[in-house]
VOGU-3710 file (C-alpha; in Angstrom, 3 decimals, decimal comma):
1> xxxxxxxxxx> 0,000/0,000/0,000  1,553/3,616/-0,939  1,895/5,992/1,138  0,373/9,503/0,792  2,649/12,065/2,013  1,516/16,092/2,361  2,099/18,850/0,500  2,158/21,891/2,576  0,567/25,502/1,637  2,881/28,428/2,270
11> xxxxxxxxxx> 0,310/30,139/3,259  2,707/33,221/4,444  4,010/33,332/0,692  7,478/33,560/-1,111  9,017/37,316/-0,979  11,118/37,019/-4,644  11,305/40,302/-6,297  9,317/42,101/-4,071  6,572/40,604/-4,676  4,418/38,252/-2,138
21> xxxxxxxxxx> 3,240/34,825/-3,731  1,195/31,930/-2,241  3,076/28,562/-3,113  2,563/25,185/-2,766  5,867/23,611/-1,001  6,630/20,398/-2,170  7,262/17,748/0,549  10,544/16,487/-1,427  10,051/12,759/0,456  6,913/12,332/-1,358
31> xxxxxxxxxx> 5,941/9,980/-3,769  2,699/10,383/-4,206  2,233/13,872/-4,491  -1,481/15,344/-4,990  -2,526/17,934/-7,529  -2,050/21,553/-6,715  -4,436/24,329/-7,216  -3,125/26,109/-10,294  -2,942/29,349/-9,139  -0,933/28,508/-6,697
41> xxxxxxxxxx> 1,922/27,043/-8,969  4,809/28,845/-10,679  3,321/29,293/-14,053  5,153/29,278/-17,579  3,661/29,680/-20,831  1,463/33,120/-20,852  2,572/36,957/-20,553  1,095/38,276/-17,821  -0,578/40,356/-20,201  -2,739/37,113/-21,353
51> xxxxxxxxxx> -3,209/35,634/-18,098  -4,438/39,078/-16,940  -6,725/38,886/-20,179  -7,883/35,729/-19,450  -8,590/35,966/-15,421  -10,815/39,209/-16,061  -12,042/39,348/-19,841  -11,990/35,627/-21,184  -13,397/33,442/-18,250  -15,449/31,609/-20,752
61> xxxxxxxxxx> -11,954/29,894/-21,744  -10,287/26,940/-20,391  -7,097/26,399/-21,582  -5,305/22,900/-20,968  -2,688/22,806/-18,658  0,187/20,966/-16,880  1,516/20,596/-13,445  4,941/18,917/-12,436  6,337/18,179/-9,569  10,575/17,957/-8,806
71> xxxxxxxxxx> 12,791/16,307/-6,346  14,994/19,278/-6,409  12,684/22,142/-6,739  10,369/23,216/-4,037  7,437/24,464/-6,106  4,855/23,324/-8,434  5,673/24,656/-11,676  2,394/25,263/-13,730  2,743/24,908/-17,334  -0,028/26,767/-19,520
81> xxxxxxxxxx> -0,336/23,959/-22,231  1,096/20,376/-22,269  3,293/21,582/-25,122  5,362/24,180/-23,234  6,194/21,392/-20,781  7,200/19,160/-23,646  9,680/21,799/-24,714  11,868/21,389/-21,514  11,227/17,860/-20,266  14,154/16,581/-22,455
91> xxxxxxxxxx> 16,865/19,315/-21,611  19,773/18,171/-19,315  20,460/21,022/-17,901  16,847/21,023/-16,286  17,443/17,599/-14,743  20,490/19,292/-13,390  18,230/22,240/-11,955  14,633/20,586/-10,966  15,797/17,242/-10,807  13,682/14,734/-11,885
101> xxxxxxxxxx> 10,041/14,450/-12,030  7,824/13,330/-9,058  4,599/13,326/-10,733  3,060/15,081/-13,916  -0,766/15,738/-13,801  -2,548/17,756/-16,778  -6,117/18,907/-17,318  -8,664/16,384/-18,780  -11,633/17,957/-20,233  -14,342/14,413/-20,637
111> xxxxxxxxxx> -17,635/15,345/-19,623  -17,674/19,005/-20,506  -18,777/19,571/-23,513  -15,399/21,162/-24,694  -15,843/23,541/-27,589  -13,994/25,807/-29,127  -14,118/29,465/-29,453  -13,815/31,681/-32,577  -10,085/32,527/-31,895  -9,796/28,290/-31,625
121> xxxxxxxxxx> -9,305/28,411/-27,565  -10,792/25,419/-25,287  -13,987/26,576/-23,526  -15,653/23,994/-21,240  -19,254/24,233/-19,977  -18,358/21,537/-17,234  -14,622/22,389/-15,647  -11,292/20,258/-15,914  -10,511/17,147/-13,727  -6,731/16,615/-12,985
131> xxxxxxxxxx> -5,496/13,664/-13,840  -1,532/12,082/-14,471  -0,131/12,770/-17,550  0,587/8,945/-18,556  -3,284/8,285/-17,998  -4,534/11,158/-20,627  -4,767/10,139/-24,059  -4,063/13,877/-26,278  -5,403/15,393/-29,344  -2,838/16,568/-31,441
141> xxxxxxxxxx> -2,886/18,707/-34,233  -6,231/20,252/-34,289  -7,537/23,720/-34,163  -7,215/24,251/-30,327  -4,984/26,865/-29,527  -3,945/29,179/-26,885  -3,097/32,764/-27,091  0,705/31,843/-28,266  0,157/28,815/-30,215  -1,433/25,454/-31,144
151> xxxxxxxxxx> -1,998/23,270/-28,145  -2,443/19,416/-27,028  -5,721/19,150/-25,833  -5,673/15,959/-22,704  -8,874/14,008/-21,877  -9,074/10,719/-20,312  -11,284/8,414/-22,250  -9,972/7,501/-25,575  -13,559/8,010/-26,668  -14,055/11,532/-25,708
161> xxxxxxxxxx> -11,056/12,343/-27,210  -12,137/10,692/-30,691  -15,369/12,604/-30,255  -13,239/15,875/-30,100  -10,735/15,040/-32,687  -13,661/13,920/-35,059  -15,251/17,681/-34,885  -11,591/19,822/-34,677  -9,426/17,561/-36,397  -5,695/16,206/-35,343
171> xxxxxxxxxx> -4,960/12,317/-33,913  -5,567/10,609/-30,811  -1,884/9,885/-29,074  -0,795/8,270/-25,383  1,619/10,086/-23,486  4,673/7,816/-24,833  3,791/9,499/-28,265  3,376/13,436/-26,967  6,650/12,201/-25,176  7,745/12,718/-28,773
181> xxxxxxxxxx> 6,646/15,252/-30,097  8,935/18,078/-31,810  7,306/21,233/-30,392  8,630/24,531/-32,339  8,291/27,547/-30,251  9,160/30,934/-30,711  12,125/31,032/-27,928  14,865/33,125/-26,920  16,946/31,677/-29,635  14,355/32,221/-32,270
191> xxxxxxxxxx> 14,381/36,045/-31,377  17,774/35,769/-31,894  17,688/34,496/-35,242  15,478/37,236/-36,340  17,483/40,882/-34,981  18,730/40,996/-38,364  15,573/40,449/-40,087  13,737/42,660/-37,689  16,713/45,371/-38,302  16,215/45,126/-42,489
201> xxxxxxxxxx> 11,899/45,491/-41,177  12,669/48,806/-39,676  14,834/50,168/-42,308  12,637/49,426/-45,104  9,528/50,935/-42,954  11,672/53,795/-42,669  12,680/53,988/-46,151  8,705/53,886/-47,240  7,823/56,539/-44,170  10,131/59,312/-45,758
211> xxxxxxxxxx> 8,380/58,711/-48,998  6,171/61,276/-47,084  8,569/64,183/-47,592  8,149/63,985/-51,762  4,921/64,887/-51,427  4,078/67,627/-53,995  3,747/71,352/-52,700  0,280/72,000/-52,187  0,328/75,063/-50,055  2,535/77,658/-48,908
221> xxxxxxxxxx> 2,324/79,561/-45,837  2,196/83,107/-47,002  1,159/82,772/-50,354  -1,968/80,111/-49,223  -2,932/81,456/-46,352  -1,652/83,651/-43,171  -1,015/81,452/-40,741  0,256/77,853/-40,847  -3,751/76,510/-40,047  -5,102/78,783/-42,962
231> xxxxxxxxxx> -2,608/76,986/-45,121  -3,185/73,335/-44,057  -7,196/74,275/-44,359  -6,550/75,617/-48,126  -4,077/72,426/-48,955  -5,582/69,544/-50,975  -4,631/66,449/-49,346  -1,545/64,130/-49,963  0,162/67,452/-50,425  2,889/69,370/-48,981
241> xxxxxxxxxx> 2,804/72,451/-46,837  5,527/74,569/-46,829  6,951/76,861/-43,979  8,955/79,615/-44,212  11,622/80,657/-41,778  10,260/82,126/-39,190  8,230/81,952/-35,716  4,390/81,375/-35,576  2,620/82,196/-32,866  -0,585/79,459/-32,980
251> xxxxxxxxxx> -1,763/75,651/-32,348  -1,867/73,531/-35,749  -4,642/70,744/-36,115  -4,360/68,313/-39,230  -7,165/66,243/-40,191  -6,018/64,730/-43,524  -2,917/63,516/-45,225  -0,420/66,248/-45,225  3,288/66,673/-44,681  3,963/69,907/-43,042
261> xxxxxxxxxx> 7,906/71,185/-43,834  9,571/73,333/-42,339  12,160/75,582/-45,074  14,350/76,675/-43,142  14,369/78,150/-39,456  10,872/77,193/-38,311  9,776/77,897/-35,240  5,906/76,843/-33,992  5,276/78,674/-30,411  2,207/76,999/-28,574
271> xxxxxxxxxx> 0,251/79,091/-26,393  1,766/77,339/-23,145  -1,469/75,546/-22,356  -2,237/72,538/-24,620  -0,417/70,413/-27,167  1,268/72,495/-29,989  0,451/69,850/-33,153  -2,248/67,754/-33,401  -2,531/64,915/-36,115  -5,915/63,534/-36,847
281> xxxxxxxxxx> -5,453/61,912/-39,932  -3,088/59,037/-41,401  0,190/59,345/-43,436  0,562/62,865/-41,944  4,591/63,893/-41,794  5,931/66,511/-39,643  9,041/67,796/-40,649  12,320/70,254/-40,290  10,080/72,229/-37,241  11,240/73,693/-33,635
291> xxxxxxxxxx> 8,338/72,823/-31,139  8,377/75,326/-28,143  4,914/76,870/-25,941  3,884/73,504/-25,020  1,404/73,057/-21,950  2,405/71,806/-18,554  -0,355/69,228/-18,469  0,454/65,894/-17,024  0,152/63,187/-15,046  3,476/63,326/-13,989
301> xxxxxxxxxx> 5,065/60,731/-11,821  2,889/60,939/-9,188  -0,260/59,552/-11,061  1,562/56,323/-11,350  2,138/55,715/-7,507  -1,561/54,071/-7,447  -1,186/51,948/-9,974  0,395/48,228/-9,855  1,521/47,153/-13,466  1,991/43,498/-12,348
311> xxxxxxxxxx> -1,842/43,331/-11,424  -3,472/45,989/-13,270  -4,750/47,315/-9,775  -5,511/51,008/-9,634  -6,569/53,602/-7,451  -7,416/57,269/-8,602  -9,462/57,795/-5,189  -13,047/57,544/-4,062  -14,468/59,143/-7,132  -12,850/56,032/-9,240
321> xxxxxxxxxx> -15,266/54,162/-11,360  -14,863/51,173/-10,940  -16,334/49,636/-14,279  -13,522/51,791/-15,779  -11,680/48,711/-17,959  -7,410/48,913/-16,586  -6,405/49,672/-19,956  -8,298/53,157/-19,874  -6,390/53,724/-16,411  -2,802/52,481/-18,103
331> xxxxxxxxxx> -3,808/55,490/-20,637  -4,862/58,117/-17,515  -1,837/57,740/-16,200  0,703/57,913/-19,010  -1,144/59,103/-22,189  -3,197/62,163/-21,230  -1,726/65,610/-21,255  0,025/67,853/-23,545  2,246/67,239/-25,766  4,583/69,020/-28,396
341> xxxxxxxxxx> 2,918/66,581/-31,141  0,311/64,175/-30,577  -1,648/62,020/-33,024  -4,738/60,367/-32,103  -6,150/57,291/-34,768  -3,745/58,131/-36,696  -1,656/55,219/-38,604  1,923/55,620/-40,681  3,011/59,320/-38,884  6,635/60,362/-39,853
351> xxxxxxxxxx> 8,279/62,754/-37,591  11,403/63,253/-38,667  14,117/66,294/-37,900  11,922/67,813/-34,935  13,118/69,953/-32,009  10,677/70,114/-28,902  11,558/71,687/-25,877  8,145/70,650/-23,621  7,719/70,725/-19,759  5,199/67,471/-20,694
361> xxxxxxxxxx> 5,773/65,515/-23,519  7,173/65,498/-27,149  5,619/62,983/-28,837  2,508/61,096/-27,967  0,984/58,554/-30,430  -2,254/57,373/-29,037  -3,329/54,254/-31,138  -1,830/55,604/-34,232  0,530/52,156/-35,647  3,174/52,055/-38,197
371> xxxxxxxxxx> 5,154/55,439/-37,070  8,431/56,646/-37,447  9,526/59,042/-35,321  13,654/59,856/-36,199  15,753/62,633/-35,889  14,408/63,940/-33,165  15,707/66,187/-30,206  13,010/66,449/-26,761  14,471/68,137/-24,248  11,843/68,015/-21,152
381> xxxxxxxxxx> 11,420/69,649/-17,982  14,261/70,695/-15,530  12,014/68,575/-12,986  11,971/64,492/-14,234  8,796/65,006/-11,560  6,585/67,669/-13,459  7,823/66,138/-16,260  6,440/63,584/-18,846  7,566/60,909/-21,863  9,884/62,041/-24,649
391> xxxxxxxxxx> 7,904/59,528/-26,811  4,890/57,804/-25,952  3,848/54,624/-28,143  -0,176/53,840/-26,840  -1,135/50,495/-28,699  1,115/52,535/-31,566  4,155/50,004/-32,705  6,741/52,716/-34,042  10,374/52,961/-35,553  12,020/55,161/-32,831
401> xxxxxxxxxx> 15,565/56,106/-34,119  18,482/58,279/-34,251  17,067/60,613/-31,976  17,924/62,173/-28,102  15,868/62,550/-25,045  16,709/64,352/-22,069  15,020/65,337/-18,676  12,033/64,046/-19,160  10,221/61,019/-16,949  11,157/58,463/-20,045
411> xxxxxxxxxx> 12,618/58,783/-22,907  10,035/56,176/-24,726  7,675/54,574/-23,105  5,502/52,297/-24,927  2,441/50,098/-23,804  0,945/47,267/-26,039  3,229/48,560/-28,754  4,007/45,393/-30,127  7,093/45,002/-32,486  8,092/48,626/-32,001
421> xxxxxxxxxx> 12,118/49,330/-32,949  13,657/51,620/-30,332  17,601/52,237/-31,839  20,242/54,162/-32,420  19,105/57,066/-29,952  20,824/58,679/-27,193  19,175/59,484/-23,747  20,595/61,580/-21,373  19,030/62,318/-17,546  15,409/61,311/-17,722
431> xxxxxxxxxx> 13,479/58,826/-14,728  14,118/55,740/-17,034  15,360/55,777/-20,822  13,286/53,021/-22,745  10,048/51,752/-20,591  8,379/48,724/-22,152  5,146/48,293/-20,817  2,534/44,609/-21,898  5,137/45,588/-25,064  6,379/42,103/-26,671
441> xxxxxxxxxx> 8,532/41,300/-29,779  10,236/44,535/-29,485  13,564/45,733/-30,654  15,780/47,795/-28,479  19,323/48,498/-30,146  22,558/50,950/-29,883  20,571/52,961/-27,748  23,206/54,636/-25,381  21,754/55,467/-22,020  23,102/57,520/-19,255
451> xxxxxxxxxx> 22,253/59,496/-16,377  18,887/58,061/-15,226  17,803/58,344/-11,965  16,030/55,123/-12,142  16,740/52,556/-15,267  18,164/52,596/-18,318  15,866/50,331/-19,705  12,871/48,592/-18,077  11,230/45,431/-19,454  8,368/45,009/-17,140
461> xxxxxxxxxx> 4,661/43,393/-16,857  5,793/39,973/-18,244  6,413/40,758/-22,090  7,590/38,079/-24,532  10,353/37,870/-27,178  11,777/41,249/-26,492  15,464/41,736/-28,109  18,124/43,805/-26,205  21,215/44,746/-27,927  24,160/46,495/-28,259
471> xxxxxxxxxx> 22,735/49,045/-25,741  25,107/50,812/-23,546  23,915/51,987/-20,330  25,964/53,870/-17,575  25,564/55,608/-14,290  22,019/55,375/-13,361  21,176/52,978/-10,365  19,659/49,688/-12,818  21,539/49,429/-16,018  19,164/47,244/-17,395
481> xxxxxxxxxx> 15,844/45,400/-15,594  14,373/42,763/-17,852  11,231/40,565/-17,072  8,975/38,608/-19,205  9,452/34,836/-21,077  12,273/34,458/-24,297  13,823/37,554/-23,982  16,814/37,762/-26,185  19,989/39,995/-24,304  22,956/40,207/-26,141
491> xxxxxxxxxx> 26,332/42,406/-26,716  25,061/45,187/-24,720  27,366/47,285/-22,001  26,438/48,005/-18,724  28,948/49,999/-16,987  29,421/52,271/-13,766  25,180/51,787/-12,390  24,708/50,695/-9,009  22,916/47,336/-10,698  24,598/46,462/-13,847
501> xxxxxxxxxx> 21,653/43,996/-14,814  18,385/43,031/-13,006  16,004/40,348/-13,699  13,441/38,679/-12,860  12,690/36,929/-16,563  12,637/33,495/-17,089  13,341/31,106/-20,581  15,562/34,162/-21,621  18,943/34,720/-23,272  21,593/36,323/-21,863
511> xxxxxxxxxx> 24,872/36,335/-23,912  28,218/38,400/-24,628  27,005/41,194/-22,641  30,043/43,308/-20,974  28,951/43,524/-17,061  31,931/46,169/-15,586  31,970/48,213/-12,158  28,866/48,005/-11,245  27,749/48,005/-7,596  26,021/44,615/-8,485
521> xxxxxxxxxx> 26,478/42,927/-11,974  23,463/41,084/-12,347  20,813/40,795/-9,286  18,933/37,443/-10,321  15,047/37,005/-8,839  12,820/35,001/-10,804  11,760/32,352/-9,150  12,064/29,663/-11,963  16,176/29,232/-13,255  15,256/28,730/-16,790
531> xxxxxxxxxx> 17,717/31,722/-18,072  20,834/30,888/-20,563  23,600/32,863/-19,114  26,789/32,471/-21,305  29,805/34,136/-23,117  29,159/37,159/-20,329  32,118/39,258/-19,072  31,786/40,292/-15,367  34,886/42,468/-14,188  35,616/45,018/-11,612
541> xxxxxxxxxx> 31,825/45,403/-9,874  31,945/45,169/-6,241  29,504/42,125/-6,452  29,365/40,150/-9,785  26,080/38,329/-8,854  23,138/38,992/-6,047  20,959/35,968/-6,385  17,555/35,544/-4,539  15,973/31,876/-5,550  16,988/28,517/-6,472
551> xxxxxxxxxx> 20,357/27,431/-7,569  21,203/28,960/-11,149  23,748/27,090/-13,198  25,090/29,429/-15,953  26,758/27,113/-18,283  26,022/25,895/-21,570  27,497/23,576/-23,767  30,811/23,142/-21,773  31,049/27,175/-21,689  30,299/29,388/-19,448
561> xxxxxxxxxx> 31,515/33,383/-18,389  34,335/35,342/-18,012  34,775/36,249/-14,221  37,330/37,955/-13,480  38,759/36,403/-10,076  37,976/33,110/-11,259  40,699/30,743/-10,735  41,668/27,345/-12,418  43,798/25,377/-14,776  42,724/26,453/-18,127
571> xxxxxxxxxx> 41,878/23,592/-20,650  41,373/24,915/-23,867  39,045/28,404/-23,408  37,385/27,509/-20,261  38,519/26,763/-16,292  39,005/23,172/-15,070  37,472/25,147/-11,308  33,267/25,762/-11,575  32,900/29,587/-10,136  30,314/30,443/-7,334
581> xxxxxxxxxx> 29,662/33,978/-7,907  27,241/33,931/-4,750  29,849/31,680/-3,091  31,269/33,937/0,276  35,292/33,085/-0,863  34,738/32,809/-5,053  32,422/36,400/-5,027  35,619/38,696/-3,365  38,799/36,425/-5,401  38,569/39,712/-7,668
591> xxxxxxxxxx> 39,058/41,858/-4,894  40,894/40,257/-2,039  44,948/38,764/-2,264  45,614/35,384/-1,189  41,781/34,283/-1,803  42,478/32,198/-4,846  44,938/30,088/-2,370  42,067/29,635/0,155  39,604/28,857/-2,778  41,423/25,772/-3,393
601> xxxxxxxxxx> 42,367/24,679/-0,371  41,139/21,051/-0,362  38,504/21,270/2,304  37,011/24,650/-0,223  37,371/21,789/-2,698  35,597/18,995/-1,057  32,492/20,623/-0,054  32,382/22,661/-3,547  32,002/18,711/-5,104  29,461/17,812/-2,637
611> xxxxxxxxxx> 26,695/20,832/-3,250  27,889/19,969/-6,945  26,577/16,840/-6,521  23,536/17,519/-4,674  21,902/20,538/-6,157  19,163/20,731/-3,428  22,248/22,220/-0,833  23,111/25,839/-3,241  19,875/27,207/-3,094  20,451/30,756/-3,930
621> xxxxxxxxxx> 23,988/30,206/-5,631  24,577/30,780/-8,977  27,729/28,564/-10,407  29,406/28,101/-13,795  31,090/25,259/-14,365  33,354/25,662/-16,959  34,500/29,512/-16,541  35,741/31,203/-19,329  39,447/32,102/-19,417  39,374/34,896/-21,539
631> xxxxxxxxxx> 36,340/37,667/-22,110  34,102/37,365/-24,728  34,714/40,901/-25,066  38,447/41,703/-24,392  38,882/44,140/-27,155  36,466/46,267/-25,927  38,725/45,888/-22,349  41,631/46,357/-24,065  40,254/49,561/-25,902  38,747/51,134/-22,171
641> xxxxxxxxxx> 41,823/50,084/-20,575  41,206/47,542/-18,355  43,946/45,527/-17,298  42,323/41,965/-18,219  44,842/39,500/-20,059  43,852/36,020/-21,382  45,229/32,601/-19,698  43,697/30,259/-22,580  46,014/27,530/-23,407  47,044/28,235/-26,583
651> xxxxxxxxxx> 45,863/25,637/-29,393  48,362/24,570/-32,475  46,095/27,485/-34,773  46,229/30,121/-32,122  49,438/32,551/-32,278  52,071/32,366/-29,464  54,106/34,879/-27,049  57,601/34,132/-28,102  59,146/37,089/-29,956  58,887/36,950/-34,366
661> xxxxx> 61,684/34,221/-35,460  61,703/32,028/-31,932  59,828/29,029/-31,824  58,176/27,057/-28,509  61,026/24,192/-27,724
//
């Protein structure tokens, strides 16, 4: 007879990022383990931007799920479709990290009259049982889907899953089959793959946006009318309306196609109470202008103390409506006020070669797609407090390039801006210099970043596929703060913050990035270790690694990072010594003398091999195993001066250090 052992409730909850979450801990003698409530699991497999969707707007839909239990992980991790499960069942390095599996239970749907909706997700009249995995029997192939995909859809009669597959198409399989299943997934790597492609996107959507400055001359100011408004009112559309050098006093409003251009020394001069330029209509260019007058109208920074972007909680007060849907709120407190230019329903904007000095914002696109904004200067209050965005993107995907921000709250801040291109710009002394907000698939690249008082660049409210690269960000107190699933983080520099890099992402790729005096290097928090960490460089920061969580291997493929401290016999490009960052002697060898001697003393040794060996004892450590011996980036050292040298062993191929004529006896 088997014995049931309990699994307890934390009911106090698990302080990891700052945040407080109810989790099942998993009684690791068990072996018998009973299903979890969901919600109470670490889930994978959904933004938070769909789970929010689905918790509050889409409770009609039921989408199949998993839920595994490890023998070297405490929690439950909850896995929104069988499929994202399958991805990382066969992986070694997650043996190495959850151990092995205790039991596997998934969501069987017999009994309630499963349907599908229009968008093809699961919606049961009748609820979910949980059952284990290698009792389901799985539809495969058919028009289910979630919110990021095609799913497996579990029942447990063979019958009721015929019955499905014969209305939605796909097979009938048994686990042993799903077992095998080759599951493509738009990962970390994939986003990878496609910077380039996303790079030729942008400059080709840029190439078609200036197309807007051939426009014919329609109108000239002077000649068509007095003022700049007379002149866009006498224009025909799809036209051209020229400026003169000059300053004019007024407000402009465009409701049609129209590219207003500047000739010259153009000054418009707002009447210090509203926005300056407003932009009603699509394909509308503004161009060669100075922006000055603009109104002080803003949230500013203090409308967003009330609101909680990880929950969508808000509070404006008593007088809040509470039928008021959390996306009009997201807009209240970041896209209302004035702004230097702001266009409203209006899709394919250029703004291009635009000053705007604005004690609110400079550009705000409120559900106006398909922009480019480039070339542009914002300078923004003296205040970051009273001040507002350089660029807002509002449900408005934009190229944002070549352009500088300064004293403002951010530089660009989008929300739901999907596939937006941030790149090439400079930002100088704002709150935070790119803030991506329910923003996935987005492009941030050569951006250099200094100055903030807050972050360079936050990633926040569990995005997806977001690409980070060759960014440099300096001085500010959080170089860079990522969250969200298959994030992509490459080649960028974070130098001189008081937190080179923090994170609380998860299934993400962190590689080749240059990690140098910071306070902290990286400050790890999720609570699941499913990053790639590899081919860093962390030298000179006081701390290389502040970990809060489960044990963290960074090593992949028998490589790991440079560390500067790290100590070992060099075979070939890595260490024959694993490095604990988080380890009390390994995390000051970079700073103390006589510490490598103590780090491998053979006691040191001994117990390093046994919490190898046992993964279960270096909770909260973070440990590469095959330390790099020379930096990814050691031209870029070599170039700023840093004294780092290579020990490699040199291979017959690579050059040696005798002088030109001697050979190696």
């Amino acid at each position: 007879m088997n014995r049931r052992h309990s699994i307890t409730l934390l009911f106090t909850g698990l302080l990891v990022g700052g945040v407080l979450v109810g989790l099942f801990v998993v009684d690791i003698g068990s072996t018998e383990p009973v299903p979890a409530s969901f919600d109470q699991t670490v889930t994978v497999g959904l933004s938070l931007e769909h789970e929010n969707w689905l918790d509050s707007e889409r409770t009609d839909v039921d989408l199949p799920r998993a839920q595994v239990f490890y023998s070297e992980y405490p929690y439950v991790v909850g896995y929104y479709g069988v499929e994202e499960f399958l991805t990382t069942q066969d992986e070694a390095r997650y043996e190495q990290l959850f151990g092995h599996s205790l039991a596997i239970y998934v969501t069987a749907f017999d009994g309630a009259a499963l349907e599908l909706t229009e968008e093809g997700f699961p919606a049961s009249a009748g609820g979910y049982d949980w059952i284990p995995a290698d009792e389901a029997v799985y539809v495969v192939d058919s028009e289910a889907r979630t919110p990021v995909g095609p799913t497996v859809v579990p029942f447990a009669s063979q019958t009721d899953a015929e019955r499905f597959s014969d209305v939605h198409g796909g097979t009938v399989e048994n686990w042993a089959s799903v077992l095998e299943l080759s599951i493509d997934t738009d990962d970390a790597e994939t986003v990878r793959e496609r910077v380039a492609d996303q790079q030729s996107s942008a400059d080709d959507h840029v190439r078609d946006a200036r197309s807007l400055r051939d426009r014919p001359v329609g109108a000239v100011v002077g000649d068509d009318g007095e003022t700049i408004q007379d002149t866009i009112d006498n224009a025909p559309a799809n036209s051209t309306v020229v400026v003169p050098p000059g300053t004019y006093d007024e407000r402009v409003a465009i409701d049609r196609p129209l590219t207003l251009r500047g000739d010259g020394d153009v000054t418009i001069v707002g009447d210090n109470n509203s926005t300056v330029v407003s932009i009603e209509a699509n394909e509308t260019a503004i161009l060669d202008v100075s922006i000055t007058g603009v109104g002080n109208e803003t949230p500013g920074a203090g409308a967003t103390d009330g609101h909680d972007h990880s929950t969508h909680d808000h509070d404006h007060g008593d007088d809040a409506d509470d039928d008021e849907p959390w996306d009009a709120t997201i807009e209240d407190d970041y896209a209302t006020g004035d702004a230097g230019i702001a266009a409203d329903n209006a899709g394919g904007v250029l703004v291009e070669d635009v000053t705007i000095d604005t004690p609110a914002s400079g550009v705000m696109l409120r559900d106006s797609p398909n922009a480019v904004v480039r070339n542009v200067s914002i300078r923004g209050h003296f205040d970051e407090v009273n001040a507002h965005m350089g660029v807002v993107l509002m449900r408005s995907p934009a190229v944002v390039e070549r352009s500088s921000f300064s004293a403002g709250l951010d530089g660009v801040y989008t929300h739901r801006a999907d596939d937006s291109v941030v790149r090439d710009n400079e930002m100088t002394s704002n709150r935070m210099g790119v803030h991506l907000m329910h923003t996935s698939d987005a492009l941030l690249s050569n951006n250099t970043i200094t100055d903030q008082s807050s972050t360079g660049i936050f990633v926040m409210t569990g995005p997806e596929r977001n690409a980070l690269v060759d960014n440099e960000v300096r001085d500010s107190p959080t170089g860079l703060d990522v969250g969200g699933f298959d994030s992509y983080v490459a080649t960028n520099v974070v130098v001189d913050n008081r937190v080179g890099l923090r994170t609380d992402a998860v299934t993400s790729l962190f590689e080749a990035n240059v990690v140098a005096d910071n306070g902290v290097g990286v400050d790890t928090r999720a609570i699941l270790p499913t990053n790639r960490v590899v081919d860093n460089d962390f030298v000179a920061n006081d701390r290389h690694v502040l970990s809060i969580g489960p044990l963290r291997v960074w090593t992949h493929d028998g490589s790991g990072n440079y560390w500067e401290g790290a100590v070992g016999t060099p075979q070939g490009s890595v260490l024959d010594r694993p490095y604990t960052a988080t380890d009390p002697v390994d995390s000051q060898l970079h700073q103390v003398d006589g510490t490598p001697t103590i780090a491998q003393a053979p006691a040191i040794d001994a117990l390093n091999r046994l919490e190898q060996a046992v993964s279960g004892l270096r909770s909260g450590e973070v440990i590469d195993d095959a330390p790099r011996c020379e930096p990814t980036n050691i031209e870029w050292f070599r170039e700023q001066g840093y004294a780092v040298e290579p020990v490699c062993e040199q291979t017959n191929d690579e050059p040696d250090s005798t002088t030109e004529g001697e050979t190696t006896p």
